[in-house]
C-alpha distance (Angstrom), angle and dihedral (degrees) to the residues before:
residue distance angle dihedral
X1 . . .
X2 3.88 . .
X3 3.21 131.0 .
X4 3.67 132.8 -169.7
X5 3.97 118.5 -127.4
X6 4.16 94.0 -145.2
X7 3.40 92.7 51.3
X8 4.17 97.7 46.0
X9 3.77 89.7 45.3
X10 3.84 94.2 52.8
X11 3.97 101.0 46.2
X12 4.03 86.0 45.4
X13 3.73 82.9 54.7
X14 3.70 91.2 43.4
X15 3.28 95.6 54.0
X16 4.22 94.5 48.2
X17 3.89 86.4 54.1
X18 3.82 88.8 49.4
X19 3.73 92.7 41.4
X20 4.02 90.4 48.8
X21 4.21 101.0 47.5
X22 4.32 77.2 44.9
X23 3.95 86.5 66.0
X24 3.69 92.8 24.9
X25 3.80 82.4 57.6
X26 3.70 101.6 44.4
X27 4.13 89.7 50.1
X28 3.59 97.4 52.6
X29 3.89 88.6 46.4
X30 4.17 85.6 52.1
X31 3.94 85.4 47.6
X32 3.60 94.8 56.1
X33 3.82 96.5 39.6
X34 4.27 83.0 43.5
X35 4.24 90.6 51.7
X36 3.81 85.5 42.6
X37 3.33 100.5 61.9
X38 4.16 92.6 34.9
X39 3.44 83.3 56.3
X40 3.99 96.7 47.5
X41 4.08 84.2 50.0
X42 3.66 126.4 -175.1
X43 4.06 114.9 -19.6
X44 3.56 103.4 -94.8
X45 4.12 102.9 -120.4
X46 4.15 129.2 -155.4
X47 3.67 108.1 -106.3
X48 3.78 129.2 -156.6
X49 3.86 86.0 -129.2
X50 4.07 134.3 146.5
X51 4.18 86.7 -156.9
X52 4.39 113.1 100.3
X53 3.77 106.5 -132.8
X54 3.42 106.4 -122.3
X55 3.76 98.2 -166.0
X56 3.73 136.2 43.0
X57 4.03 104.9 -108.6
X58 3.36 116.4 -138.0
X59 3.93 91.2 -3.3
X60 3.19 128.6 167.6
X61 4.00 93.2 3.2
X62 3.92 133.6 131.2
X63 4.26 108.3 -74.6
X64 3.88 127.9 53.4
X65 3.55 100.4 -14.2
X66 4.02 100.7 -157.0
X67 4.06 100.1 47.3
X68 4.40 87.0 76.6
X69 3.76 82.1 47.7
X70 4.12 101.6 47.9
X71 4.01 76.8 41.8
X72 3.30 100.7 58.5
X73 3.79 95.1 45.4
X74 3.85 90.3 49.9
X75 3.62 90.2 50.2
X76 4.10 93.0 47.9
X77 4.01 87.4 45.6
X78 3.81 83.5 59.8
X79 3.69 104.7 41.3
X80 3.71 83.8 43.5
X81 3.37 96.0 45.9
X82 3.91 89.7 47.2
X83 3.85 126.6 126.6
X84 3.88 99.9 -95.3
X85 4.12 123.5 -135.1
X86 3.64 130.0 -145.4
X87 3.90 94.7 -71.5
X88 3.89 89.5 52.4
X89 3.72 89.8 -102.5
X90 3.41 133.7 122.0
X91 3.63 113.7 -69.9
X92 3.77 102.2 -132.0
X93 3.91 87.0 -165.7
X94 3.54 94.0 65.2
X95 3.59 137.7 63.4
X96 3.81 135.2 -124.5
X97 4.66 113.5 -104.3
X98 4.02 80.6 -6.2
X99 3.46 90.8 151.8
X100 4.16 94.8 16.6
X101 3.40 102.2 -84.7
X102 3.84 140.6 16.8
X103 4.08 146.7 -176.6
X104 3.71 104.8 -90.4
X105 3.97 132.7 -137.4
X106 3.64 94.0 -124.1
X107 3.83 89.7 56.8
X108 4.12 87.4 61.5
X109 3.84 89.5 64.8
X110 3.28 123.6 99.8
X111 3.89 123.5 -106.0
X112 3.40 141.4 -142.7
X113 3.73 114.3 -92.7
X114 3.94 82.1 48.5
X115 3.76 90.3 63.4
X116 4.14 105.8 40.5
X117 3.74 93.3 47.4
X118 3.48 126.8 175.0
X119 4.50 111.2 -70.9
X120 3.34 90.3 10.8
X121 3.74 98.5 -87.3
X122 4.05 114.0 167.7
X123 3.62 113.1 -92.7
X124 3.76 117.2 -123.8
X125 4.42 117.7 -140.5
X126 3.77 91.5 -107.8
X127 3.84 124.0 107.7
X128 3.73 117.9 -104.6
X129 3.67 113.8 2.8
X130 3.89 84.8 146.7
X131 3.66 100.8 53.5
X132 4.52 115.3 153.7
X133 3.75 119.2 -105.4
X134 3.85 84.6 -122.4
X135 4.00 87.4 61.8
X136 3.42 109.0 44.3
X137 3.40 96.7 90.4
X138 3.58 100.1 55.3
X139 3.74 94.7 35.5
X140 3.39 119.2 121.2
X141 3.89 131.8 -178.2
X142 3.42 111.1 -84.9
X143 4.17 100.4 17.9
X144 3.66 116.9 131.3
X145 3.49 110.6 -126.2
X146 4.16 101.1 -145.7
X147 3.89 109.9 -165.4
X148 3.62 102.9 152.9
X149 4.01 123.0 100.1
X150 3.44 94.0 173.6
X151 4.11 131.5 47.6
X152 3.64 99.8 -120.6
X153 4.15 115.1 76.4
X154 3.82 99.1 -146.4
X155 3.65 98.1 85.3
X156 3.49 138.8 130.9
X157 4.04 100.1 -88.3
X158 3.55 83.6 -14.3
X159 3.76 79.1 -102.9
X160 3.73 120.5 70.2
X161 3.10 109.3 32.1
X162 4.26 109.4 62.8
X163 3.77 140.9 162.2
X164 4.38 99.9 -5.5
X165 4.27 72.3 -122.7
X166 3.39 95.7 47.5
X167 3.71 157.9 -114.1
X168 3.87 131.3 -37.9
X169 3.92 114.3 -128.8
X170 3.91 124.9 -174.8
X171 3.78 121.7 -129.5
X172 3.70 79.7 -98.4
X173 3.83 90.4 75.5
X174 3.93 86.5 -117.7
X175 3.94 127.2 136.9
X176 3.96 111.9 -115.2
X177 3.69 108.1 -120.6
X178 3.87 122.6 -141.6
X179 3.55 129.1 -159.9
X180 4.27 132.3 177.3
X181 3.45 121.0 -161.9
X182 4.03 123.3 174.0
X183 4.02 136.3 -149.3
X184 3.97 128.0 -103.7
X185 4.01 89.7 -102.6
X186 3.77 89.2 57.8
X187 3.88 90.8 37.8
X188 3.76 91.3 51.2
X189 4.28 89.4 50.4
X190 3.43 96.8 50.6
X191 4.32 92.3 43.8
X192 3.63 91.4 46.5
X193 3.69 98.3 46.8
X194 4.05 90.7 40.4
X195 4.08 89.9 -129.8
X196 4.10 86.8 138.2
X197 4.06 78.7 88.1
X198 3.89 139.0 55.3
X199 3.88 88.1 -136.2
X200 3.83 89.3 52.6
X201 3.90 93.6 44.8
X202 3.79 86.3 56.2
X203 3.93 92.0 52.8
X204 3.63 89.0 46.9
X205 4.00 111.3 105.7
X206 3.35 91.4 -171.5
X207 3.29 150.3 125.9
X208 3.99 99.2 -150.7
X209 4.13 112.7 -112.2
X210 3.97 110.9 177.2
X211 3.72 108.9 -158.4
X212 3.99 102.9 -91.5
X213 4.41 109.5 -150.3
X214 3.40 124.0 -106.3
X215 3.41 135.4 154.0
X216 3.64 116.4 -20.1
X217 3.78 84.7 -12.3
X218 3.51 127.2 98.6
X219 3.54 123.4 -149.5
X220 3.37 146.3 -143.9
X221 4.27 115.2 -56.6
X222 4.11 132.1 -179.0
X223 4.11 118.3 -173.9
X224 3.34 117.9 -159.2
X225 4.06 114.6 -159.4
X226 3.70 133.3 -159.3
X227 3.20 111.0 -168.1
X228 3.94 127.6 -173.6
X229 3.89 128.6 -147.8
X230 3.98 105.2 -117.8
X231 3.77 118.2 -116.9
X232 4.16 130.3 -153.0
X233 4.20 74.9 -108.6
X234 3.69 103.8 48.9
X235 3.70 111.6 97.5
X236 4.21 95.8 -122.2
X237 4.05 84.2 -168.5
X238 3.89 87.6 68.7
X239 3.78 98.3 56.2
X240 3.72 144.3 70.2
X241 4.08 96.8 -122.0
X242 3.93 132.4 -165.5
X243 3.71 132.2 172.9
X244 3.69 103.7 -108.8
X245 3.92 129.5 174.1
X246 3.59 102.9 -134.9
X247 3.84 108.7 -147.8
X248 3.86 129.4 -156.9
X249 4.06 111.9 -161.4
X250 4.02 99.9 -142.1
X251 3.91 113.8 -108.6
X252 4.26 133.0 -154.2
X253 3.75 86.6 -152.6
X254 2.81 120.1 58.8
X255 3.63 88.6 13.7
X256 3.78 110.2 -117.5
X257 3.51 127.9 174.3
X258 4.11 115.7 -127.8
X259 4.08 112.1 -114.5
X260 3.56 148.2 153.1
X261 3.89 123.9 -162.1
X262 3.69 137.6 168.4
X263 3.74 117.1 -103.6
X264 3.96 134.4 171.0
X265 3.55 104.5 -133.5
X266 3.76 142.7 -170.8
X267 3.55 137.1 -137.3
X268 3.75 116.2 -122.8
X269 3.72 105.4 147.4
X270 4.29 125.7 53.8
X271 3.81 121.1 174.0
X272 3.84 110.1 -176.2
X273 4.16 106.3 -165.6
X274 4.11 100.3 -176.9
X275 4.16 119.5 176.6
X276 3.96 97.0 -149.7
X277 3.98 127.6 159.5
X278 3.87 120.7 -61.4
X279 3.49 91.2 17.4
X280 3.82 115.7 87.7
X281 3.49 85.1 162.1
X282 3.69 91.9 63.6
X283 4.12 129.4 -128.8
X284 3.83 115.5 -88.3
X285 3.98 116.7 -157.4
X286 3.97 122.3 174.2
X287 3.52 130.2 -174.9
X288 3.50 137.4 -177.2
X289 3.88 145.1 -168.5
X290 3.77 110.5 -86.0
X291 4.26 91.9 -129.9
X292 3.83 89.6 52.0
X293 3.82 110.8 102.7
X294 4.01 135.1 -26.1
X295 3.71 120.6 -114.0
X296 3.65 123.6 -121.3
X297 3.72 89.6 -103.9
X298 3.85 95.7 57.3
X299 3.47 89.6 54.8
X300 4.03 99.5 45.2
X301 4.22 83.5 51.5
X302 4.00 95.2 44.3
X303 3.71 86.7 -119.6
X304 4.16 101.6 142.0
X305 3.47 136.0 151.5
X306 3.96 124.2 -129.9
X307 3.14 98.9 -121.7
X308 4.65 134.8 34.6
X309 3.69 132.6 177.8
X310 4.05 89.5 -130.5
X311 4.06 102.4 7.4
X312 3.70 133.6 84.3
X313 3.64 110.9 -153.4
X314 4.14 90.4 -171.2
X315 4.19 85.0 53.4
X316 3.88 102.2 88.1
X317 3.62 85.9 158.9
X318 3.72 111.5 48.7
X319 3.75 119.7 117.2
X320 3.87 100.3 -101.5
X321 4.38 121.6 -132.3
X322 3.94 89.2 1.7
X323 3.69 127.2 133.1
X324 4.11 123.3 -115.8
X325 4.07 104.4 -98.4
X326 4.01 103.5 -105.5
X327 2.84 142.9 -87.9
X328 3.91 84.9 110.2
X329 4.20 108.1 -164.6
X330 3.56 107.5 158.7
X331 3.65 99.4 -174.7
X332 4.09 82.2 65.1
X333 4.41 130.2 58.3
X334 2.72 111.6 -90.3
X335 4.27 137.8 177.1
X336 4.15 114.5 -56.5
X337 3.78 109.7 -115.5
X338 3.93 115.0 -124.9
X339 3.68 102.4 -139.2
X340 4.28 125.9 -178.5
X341 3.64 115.5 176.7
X342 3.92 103.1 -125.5
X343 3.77 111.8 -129.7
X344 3.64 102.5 -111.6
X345 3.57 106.8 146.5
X346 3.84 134.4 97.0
X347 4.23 118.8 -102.7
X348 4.18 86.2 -119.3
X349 4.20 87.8 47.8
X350 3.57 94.5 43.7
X351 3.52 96.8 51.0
X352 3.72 102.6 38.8
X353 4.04 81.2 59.4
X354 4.12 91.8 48.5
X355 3.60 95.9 56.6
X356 3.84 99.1 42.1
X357 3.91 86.5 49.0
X358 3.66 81.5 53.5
X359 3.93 101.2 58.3
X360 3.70 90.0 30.7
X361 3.94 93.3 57.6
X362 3.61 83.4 42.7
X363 4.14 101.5 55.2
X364 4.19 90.4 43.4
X365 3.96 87.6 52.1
X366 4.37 88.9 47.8
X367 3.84 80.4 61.1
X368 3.66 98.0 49.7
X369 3.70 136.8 -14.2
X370 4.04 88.8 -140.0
X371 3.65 88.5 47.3
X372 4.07 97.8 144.7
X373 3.89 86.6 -157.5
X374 3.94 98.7 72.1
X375 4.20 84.0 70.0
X376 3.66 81.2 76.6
X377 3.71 132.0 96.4
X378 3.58 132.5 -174.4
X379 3.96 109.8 -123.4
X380 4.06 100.2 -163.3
X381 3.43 140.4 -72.2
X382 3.69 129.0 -112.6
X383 3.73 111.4 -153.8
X384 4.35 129.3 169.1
X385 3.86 94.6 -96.4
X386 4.16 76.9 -164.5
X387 3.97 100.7 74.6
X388 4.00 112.1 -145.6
X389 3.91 137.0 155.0
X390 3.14 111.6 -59.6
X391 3.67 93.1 -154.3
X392 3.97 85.8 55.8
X393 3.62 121.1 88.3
X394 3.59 101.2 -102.4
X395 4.10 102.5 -105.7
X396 4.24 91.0 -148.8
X397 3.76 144.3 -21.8
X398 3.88 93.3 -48.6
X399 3.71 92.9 -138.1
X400 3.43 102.6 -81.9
X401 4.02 119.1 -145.0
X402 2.97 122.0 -125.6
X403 3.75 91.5 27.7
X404 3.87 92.1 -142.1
X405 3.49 135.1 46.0
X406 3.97 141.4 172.6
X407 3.01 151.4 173.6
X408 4.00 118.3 -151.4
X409 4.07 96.5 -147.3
X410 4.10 90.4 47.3
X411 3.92 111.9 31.1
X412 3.99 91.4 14.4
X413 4.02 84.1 148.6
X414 3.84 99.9 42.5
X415 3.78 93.6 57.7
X416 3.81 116.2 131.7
X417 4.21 139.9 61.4
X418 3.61 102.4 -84.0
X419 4.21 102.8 132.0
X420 3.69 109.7 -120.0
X421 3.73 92.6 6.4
X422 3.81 105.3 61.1
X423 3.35 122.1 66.3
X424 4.19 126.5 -93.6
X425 3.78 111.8 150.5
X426 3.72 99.0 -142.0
X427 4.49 82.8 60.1
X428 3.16 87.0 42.8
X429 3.70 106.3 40.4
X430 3.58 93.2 47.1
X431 4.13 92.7 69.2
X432 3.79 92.3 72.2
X433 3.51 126.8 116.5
X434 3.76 146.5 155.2
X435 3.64 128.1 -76.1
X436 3.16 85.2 -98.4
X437 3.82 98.7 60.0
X438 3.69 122.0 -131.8
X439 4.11 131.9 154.4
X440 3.74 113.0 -28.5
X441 3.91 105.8 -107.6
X442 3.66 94.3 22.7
X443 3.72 104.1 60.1
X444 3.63 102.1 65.4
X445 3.94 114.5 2.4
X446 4.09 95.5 -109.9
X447 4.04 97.7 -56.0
X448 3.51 110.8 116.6
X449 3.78 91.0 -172.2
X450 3.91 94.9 88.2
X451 3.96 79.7 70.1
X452 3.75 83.9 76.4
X453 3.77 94.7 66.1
X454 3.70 112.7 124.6
């Protein structure tokens, strides 16, 4: 047989070139798949640690993208939920629900009503320098004062005039109780820029810029509370408690008497806002008290608990996620809410929060079996899946994931997936502005607090 010489030489060479893009191929597919996973990095873990994260580990990288985010806010709940020292820090010598429950760093921040005081004047860091006539008496140092019925701050008295849909009340009857207290680097922001006041606000060239973390830094953090009154049927052992005097602001319409009384009250609501690197947009984690509310879910599958905060398992007929009819007079019973927690999230979101509740629950009960903080579940997170400079003012929404997120004790009535209508604290967040108005976003870098100014 013949072959020709040409022809041999060029389909060996073929077959080289072939052979060599093959390999070439199969290394550059390694390379990606080998800068992938450097770029995913170790699995960020949940740490039994006093220290705030001040970044996002692992954010934003190659893998599941929620799991750094549900880890982050499980390791701020922690931190923030940490035993504080003498400065108001965590006290690395102590331990988190050692001995069940414990005073929490968070609750040595100052809060709002103690910044936007009356005039104007310049707030100082202490607790309480704005404390009702009606309480004085039964104040003592270190009581929260809770005056808020509704979530948002710029209300009528703060007190009786809540949610435009209404307030949340237990199956006790009782009012939930809100309360928002902020860290020294947003302290320091709003003193030095003189935004505690409407005058100052007007001065202000702005645009607002909170201090986002990074680093060694921390950055800026609100906490939103909801606190519940406790009942002879609440289990106390399954709740971070403080002595709190619960104050009612007095009211024309609907007539409501002015008063003040002592209460031991529970936590059952915590909204973490944190302004950390690539998110300009900020991080939004919210957790809630396991014994709250069922889910849609648990009531399609029959599988209720006995007993809710703000659900009646025995009430087959009661209007679900609507408000009591008004009057509203929170110093007075009034009608239990029926509240279900509307499946809204994706199966990947959902799950990612599941499992880190899981080993969360499971490190604060290797500390103590009474540890009050394994009643507490993480909800989600909503994070800007669009990472951006944090110390930029954040040009849109950032494409927050998941797109919707609530919590039942502060936007109970909000819950769902309707755009624009259902809640998702980055939409939400980005609306506020100064007193003195501006564009929404711009004006006051997502806290709506600065709306309080006076």
């Amino acid at each position: 047989m013949h072959y020709n010489s040409a022809s041999s030489a060029h389909f060996k060479s073929t077959i080289v070139r072939a052979a060599f893009w093959s390999i070439a191929c199969c290394l550059a597919a390694f390379a990606s798949v080998l800068a992938a996973a450097q770029q995913a990095g170790p699995v960020p873990t949940i740490k039994l640690s006093p220290f705030i994260p001040h970044e996002v580990e692992n954010g934003w990288a190659a893998g599941n993208p929620q799991l750094p985010f549900d880890v982050f806010s499980w390791n701020s709940f922690i931190a923030l939920n940490w035993p504080p020292g003498p400065n108001g820090e965590g006290d690395p010598n102590k331990k988190i629900g050692a001995s069940g429950d414990n005073r929490t760093v968070w609750e040595e921040w100052i809060d709002a009503p103690d910044i936007f005081l009356p005039g104007g004047k310049p707030p100082k860091w202490t607790r309480h320098s704005n404390i009702p006539d009606a309480c004085k008496k039964s104040y003592e140092p270190g009581m929260v004062i809770l005056r808020q019925v509704g979530k948002t701050p710029d209300l009528l008295e703060l007190s009786i005039q809540p949610f435009d849909t209404g307030p949340l009340i237990d199956q006790n009857g009782a009012y939930a109780r809100f309360q928002v207290n902020v860290n020294r680097s947003a302290f320091d922001y709003i003193l030095a820029n003189a935004l505690y006041s409407k005058s100052g606000q007007q001065s202000f060239s702005g645009p607002v810029s909170f201090p986002c973390g990074q680093g060694e830094q921390q950055g800026t953090i609100t906490a939103k509370a909801a606190w519940k009154i406790l009942g002879a049927h609440d289990n106390k052992e399954h709740f971070h408690k403080t002595q709190a005097l619960v104050y009612t602001a007095a009211s024309v319409n609907p007539p409501v008497k002015e008063s003040c009384r002592k209460e031991t009250v529970g936590l059952v609501g915590f909204h973490i806002g944190h302004k950390v690197n690539h998110a300009p947009q900020w991080v939004w984690s919210t957790f809630e008290q396991v014994d709250n509310v069922p889910t849609e879910p648990d009531i399609k599958n029959s599988t209720l608990k006995t007993h809710y905060n703000y659900y009646n398992p025995q009430c087959k007929s009661c209007p679900v996620n609507i408000p009591a009819p008004r009057p509203w007079i929170p110093n007075r019973p009034g009608p239990p809410t029926q509240v279900v927690r509307m499946d809204v999230f994706p199966q990947n979101t959902a799950e990612s929060a599941l499992e880190q509740n899981q080993k969360a629950q499971q490190l604060l009960r290797s500390v103590s079996a009474k540890s009050v903080w394994q009643h507490y579940q993480l909800v989600s997170t909503q994070w800007p899946s669009t990472a951006g400079d944090c110390n930029a003012i954040a040009p849109d929404f950032g494409n927050p994931a998941p797109q919707f997120l609530a919590n039942t004790t502060l936007e109970t009535y909000i819950q769902g997936t309707v755009p624009n209508t259902s809640s998702s604290c980055i939409s939400c967040h980005r609306r506020a502005t100064l007193t003195t108005g501006g564009a929404p976003g711009s004006g006051a870098d997502f806290i709506f607090l600065l709306q309080s100014a006076r």
